[in-house]
N, CA, C and O atoms as a Tripos MOL2 file, in Angstrom:
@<TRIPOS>MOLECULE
protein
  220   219    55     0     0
PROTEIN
NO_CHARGES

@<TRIPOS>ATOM
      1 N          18.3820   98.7470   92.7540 N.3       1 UNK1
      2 CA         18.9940  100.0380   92.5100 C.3       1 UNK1
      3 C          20.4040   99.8840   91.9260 C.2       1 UNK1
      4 O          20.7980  100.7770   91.1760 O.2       1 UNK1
      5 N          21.3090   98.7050   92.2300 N.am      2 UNK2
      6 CA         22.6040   98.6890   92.0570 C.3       2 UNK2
      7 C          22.5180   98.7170   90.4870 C.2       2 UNK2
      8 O          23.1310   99.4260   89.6900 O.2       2 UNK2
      9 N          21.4910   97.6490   90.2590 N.am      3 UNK3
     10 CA         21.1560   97.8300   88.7110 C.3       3 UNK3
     11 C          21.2990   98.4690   87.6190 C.2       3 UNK3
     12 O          21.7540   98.1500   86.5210 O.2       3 UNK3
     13 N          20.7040   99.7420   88.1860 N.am      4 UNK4
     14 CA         20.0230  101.0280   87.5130 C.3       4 UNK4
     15 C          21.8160  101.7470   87.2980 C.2       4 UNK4
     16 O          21.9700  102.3800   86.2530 O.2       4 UNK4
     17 N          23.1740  101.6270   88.3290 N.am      5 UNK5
     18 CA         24.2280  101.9110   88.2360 C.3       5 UNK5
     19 C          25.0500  101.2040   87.4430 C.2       5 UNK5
     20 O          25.8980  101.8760   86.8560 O.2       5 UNK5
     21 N          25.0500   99.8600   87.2220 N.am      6 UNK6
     22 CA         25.9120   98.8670   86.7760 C.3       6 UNK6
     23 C          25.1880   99.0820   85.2780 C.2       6 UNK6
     24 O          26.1000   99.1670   84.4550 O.2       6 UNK6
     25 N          23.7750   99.2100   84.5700 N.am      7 UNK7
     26 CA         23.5070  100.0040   83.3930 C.3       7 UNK7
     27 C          24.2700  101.2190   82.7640 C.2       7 UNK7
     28 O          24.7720  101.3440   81.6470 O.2       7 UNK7
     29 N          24.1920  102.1910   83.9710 N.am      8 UNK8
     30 CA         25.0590  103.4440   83.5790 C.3       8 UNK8
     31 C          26.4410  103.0470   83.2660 C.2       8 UNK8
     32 O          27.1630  103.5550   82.4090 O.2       8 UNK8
     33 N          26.6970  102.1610   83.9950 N.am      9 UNK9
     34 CA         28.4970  101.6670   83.9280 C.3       9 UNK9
     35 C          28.5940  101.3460   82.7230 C.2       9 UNK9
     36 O          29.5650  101.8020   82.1200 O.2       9 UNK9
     37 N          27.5010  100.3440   81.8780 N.am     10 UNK10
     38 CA         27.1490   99.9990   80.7110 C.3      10 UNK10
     39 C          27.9620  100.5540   79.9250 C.2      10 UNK10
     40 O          29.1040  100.3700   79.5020 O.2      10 UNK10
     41 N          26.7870  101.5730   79.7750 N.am     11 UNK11
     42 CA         26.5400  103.0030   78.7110 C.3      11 UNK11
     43 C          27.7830  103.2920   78.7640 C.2      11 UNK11
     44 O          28.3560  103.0310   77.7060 O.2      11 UNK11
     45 N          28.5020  103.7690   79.6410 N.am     12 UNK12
     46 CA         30.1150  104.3750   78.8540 C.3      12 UNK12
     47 C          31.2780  103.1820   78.7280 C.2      12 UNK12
     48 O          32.3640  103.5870   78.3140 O.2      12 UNK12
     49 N          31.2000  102.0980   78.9630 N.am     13 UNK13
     50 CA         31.7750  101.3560   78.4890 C.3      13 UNK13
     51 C          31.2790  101.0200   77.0370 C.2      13 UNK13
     52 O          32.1780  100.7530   76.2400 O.2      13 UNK13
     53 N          29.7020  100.9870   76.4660 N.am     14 UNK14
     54 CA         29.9780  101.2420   75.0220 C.3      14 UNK14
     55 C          30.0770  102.4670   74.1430 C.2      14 UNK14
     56 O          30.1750  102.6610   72.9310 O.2      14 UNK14
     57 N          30.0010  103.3460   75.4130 N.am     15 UNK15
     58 CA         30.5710  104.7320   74.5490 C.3      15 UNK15
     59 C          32.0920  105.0520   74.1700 C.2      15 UNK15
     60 O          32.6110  105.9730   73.5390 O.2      15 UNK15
     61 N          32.6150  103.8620   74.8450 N.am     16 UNK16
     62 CA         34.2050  103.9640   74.6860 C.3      16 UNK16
     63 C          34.8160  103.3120   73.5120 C.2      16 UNK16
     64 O          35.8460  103.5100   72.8690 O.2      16 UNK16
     65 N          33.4830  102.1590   73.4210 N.am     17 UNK17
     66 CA         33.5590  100.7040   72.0290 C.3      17 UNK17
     67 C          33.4710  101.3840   70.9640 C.2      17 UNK17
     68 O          34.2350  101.2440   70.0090 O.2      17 UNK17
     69 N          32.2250  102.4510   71.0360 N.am     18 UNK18
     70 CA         31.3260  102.8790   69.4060 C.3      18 UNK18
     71 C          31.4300  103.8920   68.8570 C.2      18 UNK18
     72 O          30.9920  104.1680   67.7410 O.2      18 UNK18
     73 N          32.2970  104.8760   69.9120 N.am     19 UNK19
     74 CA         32.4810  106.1980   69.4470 C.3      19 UNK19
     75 C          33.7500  105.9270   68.6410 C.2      19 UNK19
     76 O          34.7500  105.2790   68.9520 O.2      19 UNK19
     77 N          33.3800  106.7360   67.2850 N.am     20 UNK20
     78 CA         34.9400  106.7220   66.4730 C.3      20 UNK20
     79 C          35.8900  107.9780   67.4540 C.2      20 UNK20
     80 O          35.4780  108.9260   68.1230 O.2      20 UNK20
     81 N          37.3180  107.4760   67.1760 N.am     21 UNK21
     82 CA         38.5130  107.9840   67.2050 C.3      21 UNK21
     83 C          38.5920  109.0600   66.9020 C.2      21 UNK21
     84 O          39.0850  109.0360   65.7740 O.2      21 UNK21
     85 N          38.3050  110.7010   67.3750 N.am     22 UNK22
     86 CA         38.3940  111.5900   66.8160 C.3      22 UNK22
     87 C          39.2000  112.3680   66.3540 C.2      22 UNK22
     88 O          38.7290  113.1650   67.1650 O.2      22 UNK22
     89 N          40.1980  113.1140   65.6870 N.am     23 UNK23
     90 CA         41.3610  113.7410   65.1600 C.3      23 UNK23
     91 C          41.3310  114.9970   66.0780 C.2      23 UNK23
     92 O          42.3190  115.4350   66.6670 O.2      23 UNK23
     93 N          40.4670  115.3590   66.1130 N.am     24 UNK24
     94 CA         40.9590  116.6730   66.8610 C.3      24 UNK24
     95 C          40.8050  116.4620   68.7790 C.2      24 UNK24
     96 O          39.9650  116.1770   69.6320 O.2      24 UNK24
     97 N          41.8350  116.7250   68.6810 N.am     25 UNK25
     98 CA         42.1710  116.8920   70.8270 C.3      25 UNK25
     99 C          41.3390  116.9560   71.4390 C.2      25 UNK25
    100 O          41.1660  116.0160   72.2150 O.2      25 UNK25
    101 N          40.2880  118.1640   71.4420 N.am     26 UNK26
    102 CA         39.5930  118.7820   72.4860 C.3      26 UNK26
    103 C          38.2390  117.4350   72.2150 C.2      26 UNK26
    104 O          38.0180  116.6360   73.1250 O.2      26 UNK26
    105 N          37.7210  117.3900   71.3400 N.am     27 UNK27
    106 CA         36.9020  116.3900   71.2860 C.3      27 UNK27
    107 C          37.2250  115.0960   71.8720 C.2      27 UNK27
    108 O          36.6440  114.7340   72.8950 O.2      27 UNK27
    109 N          38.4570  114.0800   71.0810 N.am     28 UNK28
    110 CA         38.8880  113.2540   71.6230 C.3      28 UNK28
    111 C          38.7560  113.3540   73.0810 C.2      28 UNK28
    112 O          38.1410  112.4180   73.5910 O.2      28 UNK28
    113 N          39.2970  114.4960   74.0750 N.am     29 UNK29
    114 CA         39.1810  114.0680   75.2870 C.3      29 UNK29
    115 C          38.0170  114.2840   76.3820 C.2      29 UNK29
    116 O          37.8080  114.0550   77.5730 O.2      29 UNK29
    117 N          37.2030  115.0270   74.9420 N.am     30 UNK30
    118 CA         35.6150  115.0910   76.0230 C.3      30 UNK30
    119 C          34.7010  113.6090   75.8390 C.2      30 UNK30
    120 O          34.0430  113.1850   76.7890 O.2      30 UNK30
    121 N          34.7450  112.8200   74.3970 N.am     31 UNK31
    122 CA         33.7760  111.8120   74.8090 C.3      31 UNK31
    123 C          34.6650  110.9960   75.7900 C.2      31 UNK31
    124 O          34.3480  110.5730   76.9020 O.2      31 UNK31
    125 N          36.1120  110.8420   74.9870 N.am     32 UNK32
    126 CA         36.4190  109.5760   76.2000 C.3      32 UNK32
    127 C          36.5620  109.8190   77.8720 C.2      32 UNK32
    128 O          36.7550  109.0560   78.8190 O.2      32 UNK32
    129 N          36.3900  111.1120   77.7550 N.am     33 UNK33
    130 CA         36.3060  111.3170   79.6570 C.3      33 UNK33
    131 C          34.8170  111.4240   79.7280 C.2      33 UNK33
    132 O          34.4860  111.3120   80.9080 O.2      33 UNK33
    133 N          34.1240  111.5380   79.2040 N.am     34 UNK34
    134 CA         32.6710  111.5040   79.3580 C.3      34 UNK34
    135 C          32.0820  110.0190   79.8640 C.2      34 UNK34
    136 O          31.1940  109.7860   80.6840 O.2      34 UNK34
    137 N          33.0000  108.9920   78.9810 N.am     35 UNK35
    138 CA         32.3580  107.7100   78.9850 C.3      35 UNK35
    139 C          33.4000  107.3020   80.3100 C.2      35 UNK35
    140 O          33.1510  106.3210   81.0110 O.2      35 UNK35
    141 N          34.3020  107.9700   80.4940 N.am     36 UNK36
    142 CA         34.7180  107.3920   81.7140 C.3      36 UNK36
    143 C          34.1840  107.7290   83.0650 C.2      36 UNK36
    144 O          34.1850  107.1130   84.1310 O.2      36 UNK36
    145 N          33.6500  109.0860   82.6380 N.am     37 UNK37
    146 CA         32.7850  109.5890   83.8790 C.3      37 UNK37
    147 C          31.4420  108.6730   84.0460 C.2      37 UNK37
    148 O          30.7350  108.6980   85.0530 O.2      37 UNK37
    149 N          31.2330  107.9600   83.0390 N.am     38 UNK38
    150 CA         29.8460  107.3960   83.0190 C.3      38 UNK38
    151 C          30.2000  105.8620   84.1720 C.2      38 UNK38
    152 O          29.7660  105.6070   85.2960 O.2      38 UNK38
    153 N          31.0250  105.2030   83.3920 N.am     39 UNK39
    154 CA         31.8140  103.9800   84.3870 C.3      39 UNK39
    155 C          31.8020  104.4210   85.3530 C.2      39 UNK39
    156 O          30.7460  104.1800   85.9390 O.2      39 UNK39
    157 N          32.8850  105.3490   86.2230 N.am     40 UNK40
    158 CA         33.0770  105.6770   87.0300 C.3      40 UNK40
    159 C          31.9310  105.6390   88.6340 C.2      40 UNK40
    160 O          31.9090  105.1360   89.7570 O.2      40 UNK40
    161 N          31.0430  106.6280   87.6630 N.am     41 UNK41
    162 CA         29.6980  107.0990   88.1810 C.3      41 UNK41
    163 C          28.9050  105.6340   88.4560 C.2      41 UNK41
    164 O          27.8750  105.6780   89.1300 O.2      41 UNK41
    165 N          29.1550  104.9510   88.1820 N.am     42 UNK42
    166 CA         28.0690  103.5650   87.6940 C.3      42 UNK42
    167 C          28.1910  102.6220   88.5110 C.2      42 UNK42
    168 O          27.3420  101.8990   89.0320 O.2      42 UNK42
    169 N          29.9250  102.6790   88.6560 N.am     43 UNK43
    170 CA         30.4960  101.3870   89.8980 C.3      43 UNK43
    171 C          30.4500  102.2850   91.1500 C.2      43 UNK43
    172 O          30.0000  101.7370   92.1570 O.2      43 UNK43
    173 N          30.7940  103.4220   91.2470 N.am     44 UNK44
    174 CA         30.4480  103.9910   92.7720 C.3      44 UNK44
    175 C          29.2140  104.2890   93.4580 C.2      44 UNK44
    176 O          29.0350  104.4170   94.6690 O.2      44 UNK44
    177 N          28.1340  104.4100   92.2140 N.am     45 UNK45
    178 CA         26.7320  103.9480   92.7860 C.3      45 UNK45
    179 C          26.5360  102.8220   92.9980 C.2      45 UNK45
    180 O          25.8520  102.7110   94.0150 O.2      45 UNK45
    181 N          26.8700  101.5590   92.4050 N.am     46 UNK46
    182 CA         26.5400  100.7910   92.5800 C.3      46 UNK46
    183 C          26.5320  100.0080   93.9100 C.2      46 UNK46
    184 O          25.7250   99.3480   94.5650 O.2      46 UNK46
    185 N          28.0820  100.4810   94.0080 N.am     47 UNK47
    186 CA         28.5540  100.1340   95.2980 C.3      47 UNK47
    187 C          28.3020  100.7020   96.6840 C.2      47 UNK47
    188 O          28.3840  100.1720   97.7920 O.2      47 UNK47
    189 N          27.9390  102.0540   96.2720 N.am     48 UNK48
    190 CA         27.4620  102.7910   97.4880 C.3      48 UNK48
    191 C          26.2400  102.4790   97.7730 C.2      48 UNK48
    192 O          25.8970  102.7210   98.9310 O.2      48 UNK48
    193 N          25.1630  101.8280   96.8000 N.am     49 UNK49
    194 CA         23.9790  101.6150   97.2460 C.3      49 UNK49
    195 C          23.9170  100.1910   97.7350 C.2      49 UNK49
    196 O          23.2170   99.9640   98.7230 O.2      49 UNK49
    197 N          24.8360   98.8110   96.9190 N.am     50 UNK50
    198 CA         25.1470   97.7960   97.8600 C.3      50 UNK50
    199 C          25.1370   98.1670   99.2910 C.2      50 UNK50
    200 O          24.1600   97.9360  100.0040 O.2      50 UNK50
    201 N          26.4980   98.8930   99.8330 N.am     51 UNK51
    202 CA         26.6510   99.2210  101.2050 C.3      51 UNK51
    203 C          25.9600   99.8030  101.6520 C.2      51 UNK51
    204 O          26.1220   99.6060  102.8570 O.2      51 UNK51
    205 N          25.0570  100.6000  101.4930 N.am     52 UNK52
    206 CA         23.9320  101.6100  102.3890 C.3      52 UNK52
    207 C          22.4500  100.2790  102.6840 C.2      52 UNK52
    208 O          21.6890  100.3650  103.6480 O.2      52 UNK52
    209 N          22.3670   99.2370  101.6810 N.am     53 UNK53
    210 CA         21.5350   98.5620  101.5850 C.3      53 UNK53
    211 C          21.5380   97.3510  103.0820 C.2      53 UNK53
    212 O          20.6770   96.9490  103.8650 O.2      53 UNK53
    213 N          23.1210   97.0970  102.8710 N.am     54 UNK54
    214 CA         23.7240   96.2640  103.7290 C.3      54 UNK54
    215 C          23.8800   96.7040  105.3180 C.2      54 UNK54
    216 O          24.0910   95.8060  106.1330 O.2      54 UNK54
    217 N          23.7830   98.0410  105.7550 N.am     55 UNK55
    218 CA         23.7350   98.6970  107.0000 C.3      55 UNK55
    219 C          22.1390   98.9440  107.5550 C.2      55 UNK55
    220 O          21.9390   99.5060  108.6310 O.2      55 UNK55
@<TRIPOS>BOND
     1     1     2 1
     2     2     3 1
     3     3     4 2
     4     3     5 am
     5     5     6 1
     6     6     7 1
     7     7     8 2
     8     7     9 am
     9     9    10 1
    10    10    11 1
    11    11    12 2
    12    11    13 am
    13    13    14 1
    14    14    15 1
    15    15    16 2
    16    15    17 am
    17    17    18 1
    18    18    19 1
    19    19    20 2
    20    19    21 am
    21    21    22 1
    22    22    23 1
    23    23    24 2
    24    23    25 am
    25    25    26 1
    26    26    27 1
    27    27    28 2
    28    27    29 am
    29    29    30 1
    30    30    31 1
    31    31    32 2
    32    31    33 am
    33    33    34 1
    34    34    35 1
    35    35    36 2
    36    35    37 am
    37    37    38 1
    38    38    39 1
    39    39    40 2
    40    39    41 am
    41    41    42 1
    42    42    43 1
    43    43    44 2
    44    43    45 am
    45    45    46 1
    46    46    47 1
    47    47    48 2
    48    47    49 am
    49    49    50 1
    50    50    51 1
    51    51    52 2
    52    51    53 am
    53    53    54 1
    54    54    55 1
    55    55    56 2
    56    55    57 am
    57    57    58 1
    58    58    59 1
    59    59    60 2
    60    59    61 am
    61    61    62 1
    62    62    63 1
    63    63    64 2
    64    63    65 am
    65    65    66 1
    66    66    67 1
    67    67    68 2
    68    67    69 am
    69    69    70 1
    70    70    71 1
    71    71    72 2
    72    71    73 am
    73    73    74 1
    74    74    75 1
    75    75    76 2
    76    75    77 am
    77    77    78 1
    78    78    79 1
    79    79    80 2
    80    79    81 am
    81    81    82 1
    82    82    83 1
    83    83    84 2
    84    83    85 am
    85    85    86 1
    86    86    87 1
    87    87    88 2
    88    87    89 am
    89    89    90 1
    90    90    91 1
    91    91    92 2
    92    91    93 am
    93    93    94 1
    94    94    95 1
    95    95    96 2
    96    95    97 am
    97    97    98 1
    98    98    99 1
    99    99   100 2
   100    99   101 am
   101   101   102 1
   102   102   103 1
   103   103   104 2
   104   103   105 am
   105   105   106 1
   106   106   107 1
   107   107   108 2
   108   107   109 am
   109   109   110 1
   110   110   111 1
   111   111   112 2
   112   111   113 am
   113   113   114 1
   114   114   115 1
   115   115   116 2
   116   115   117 am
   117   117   118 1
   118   118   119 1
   119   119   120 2
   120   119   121 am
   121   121   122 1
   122   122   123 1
   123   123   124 2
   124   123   125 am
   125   125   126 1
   126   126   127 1
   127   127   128 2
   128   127   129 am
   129   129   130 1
   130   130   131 1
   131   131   132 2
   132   131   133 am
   133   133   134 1
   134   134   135 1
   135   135   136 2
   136   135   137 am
   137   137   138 1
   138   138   139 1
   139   139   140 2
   140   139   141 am
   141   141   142 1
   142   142   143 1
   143   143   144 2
   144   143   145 am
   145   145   146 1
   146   146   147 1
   147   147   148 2
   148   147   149 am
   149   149   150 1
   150   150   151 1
   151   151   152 2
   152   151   153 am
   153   153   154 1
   154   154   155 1
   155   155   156 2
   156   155   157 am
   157   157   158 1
   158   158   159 1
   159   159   160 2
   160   159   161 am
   161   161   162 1
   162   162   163 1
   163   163   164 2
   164   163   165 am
   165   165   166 1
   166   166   167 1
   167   167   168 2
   168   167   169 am
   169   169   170 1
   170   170   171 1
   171   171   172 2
   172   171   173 am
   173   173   174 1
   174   174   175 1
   175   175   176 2
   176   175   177 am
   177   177   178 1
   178   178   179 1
   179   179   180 2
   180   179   181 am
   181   181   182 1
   182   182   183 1
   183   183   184 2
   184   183   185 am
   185   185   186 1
   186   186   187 1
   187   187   188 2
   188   187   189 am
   189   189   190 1
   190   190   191 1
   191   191   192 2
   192   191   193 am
   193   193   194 1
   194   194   195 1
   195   195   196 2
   196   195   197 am
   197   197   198 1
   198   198   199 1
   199   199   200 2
   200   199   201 am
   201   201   202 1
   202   202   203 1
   203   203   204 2
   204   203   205 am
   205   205   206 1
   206   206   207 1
   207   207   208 2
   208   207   209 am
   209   209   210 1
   210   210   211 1
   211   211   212 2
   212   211   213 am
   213   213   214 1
   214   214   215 1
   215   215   216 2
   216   215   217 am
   217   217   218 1
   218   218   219 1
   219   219   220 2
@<TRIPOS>SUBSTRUCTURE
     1 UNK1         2 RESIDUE 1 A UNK
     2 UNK2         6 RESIDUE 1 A UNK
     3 UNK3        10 RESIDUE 1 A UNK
     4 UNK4        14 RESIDUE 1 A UNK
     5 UNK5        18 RESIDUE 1 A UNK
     6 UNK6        22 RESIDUE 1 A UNK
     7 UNK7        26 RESIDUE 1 A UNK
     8 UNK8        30 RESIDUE 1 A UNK
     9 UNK9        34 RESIDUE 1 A UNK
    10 UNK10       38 RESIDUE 1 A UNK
    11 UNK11       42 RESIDUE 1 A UNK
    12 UNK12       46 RESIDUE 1 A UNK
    13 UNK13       50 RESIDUE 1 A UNK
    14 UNK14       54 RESIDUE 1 A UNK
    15 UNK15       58 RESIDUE 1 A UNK
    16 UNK16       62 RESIDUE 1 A UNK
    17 UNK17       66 RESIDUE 1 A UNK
    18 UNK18       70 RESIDUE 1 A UNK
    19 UNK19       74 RESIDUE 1 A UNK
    20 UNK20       78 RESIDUE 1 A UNK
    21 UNK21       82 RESIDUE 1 A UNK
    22 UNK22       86 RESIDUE 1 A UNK
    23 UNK23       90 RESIDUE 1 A UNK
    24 UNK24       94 RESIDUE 1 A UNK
    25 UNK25       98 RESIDUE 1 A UNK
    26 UNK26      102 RESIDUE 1 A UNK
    27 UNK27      106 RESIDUE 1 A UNK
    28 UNK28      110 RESIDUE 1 A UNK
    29 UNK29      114 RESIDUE 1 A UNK
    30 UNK30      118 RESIDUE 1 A UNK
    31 UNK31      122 RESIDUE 1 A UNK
    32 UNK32      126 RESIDUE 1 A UNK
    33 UNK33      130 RESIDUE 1 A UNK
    34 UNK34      134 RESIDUE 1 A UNK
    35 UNK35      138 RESIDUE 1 A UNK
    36 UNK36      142 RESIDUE 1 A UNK
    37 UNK37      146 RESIDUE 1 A UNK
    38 UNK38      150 RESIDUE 1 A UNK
    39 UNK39      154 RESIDUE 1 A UNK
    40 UNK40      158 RESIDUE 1 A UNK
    41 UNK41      162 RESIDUE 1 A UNK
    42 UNK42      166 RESIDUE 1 A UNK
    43 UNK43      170 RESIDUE 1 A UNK
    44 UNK44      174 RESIDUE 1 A UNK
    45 UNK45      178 RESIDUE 1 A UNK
    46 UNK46      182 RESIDUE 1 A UNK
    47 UNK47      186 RESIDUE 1 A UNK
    48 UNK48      190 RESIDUE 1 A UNK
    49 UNK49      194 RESIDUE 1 A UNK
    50 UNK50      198 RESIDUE 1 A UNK
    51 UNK51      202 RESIDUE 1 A UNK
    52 UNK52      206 RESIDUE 1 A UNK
    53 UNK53      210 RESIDUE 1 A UNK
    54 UNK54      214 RESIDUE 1 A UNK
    55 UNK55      218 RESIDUE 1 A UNK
């Protein structure tokens, strides 16, 4: 399962690589918080399912 999280973690770490630089604001700060929400999301599953696994 941690797997299936540390994938997602993936995914917005190359959404952060591949997405061009956008000029306008509001965009700029939706993919790159998008792909950070993706990381984010990815290591705290991961980790939460480590520890639930481990109890």
């Amino acid at each position: 399962m941690e797997l299936t999280f540390l994938v997602i973690a993936a995914m917005g770490v190359m959404l952060l690589a591949l997405l061009p630089r956008s000029e306008i604001r509001w965009q700029r700060i939706g993919s790159r918080g998008g792909a950070a929400m993706l990381i984010g999301l990815g290591l705290f599953g991961a980790v939460h399912s480590a520890l639930a696994q481990s109890v």
